[in-house]
C-alpha angles and dihedrals in degrees: 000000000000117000120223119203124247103260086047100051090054096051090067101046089049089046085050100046092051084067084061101125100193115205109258114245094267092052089055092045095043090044088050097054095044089056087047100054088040090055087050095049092051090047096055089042090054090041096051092042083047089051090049089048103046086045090051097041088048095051086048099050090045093066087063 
């Protein structure tokens, strides 16, 4: 493994981080709600299959 030295090695990270393409304000925003829908929709969904499966565990447990 080849050494570089330290003025070198800044040079390309700065060289890299200047390639850094940040998302503009409306694709954060967009991106934010979306997670956020998607995170409602999965809590009902576990909610509702939690509900099945406590209904179902509590009538079978009733027969004994």
């Amino acid at each position: 493994m080849a050494l570089t030295n330290p003025l070198q090695f800044v040079q390309q990270v700065r060289a890299e981080a200047s390639k850094i393409v940040w998302p503009t304000r409306r694709e954060v925003m967009l991106t934010s709600a979306m997670v956020f829908v998607f995170t409602t929709i999965c809590a009902i969904f576990f909610a509702i299959v939690d509900l099945g499966i406590r209904q179902g565990l509590q009538g079978i447990l009733s027969f004994f």
